[in-house]
C-alpha positions in Angstrom: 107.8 -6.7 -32.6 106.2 -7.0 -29.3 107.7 -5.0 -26.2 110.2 -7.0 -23.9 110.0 -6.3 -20.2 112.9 -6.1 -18.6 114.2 -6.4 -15.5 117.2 -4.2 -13.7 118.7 -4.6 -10.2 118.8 -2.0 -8.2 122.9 -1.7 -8.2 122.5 -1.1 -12.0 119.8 1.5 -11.4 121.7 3.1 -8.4 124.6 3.2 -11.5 122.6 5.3 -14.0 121.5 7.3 -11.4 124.8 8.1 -10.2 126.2 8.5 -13.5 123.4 11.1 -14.6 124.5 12.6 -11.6 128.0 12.9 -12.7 127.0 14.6 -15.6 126.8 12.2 -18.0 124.0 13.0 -20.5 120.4 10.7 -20.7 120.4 10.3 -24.0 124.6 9.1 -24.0 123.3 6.5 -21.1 120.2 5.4 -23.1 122.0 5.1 -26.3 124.7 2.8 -24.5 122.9 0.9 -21.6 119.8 0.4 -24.3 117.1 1.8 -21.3 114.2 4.5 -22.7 114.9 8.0 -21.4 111.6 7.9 -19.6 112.7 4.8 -17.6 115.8 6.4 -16.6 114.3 9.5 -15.5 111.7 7.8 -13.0 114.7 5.9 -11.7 116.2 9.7 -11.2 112.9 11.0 -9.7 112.6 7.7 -7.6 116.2 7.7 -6.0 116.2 11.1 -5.4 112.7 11.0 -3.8 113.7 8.3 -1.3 117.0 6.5 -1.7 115.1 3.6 -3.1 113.7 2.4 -6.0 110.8 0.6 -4.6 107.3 1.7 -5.4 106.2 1.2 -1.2 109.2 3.8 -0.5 108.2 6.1 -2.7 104.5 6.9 -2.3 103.7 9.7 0.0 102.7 10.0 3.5 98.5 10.9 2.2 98.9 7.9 -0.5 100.2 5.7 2.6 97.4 6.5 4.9 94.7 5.6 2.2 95.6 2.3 1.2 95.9 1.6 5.1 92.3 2.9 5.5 91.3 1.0 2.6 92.4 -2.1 3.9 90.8 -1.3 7.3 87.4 -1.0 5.5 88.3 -4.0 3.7 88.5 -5.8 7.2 85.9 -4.4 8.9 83.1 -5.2 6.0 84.5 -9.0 6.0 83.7 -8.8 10.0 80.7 -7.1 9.3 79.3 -10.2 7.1 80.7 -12.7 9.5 78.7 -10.8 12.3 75.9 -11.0 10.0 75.9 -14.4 8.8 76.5 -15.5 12.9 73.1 -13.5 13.8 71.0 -14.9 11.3 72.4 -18.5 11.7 71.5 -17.8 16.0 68.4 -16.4 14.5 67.1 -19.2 12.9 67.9 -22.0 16.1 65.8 -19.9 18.1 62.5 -21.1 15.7 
C-alpha cells in the first residue's frame, strides 16, 4: 500500500486546532478525522506560531531574510553574465 497525500483546507485545520484546544485529546481526533498525530501537531505548532497555516507565514524573520538575499544573488549573477556576454560581444566588433 503506497501512501496517499491528502489535501485539507485550512477551515478543517483551523477545526482540529481549535478542538485540540478545547481539550479534546490528539489521539481521539486522529482516531476519528483519520489524520496522523504528527500532522495534527504541526498544524498546532503552525497556527499557534502565526494564525496561518502557510509555510511563507511561518518561517522566521532570519529564514525570510535569506531566501531574499539568495534571490538577490541569484539576480545579480544573471546581470553579471549579461554584462559579460555584452563586453565580449563589443569586444569582438572593435577587431
Amino acid at each position: 500500500m503506497g501512501k496517499e497525500n491528502r489535501y485539507y483546507t485550512d477551515d478543517f485545520k483551523r477545526q482540529i486546532v481549535e478542538l485540540e484546544a478545547n481539550g479534546k485529546k490528539i489521539s481521539d481526533l486522529e482516531r476519528e478525522y483519520k489524520v496522523t498525530k504528527t500532522t495534527i501537531r504541526e498544524w498546532i505548532k503552525r497556527y499557534g506560531n502565526s494564525g496561518e497555516f502557510g509555510v511563507e507565514a511561518n518561517r522566521s524573520e532570519s529564514e525570510k531574510e535569506l531566501r531574499d538575499l539568495r534571490k538577490e544573488v541569484r539576480q545579480l549573477r544573471m546581470e553579471n553574465d549579461i554584462l559579460k556576454q555584452a563586453a565580449l560581444i563589443l569586444g569582438r566588433k572593435d577587431v
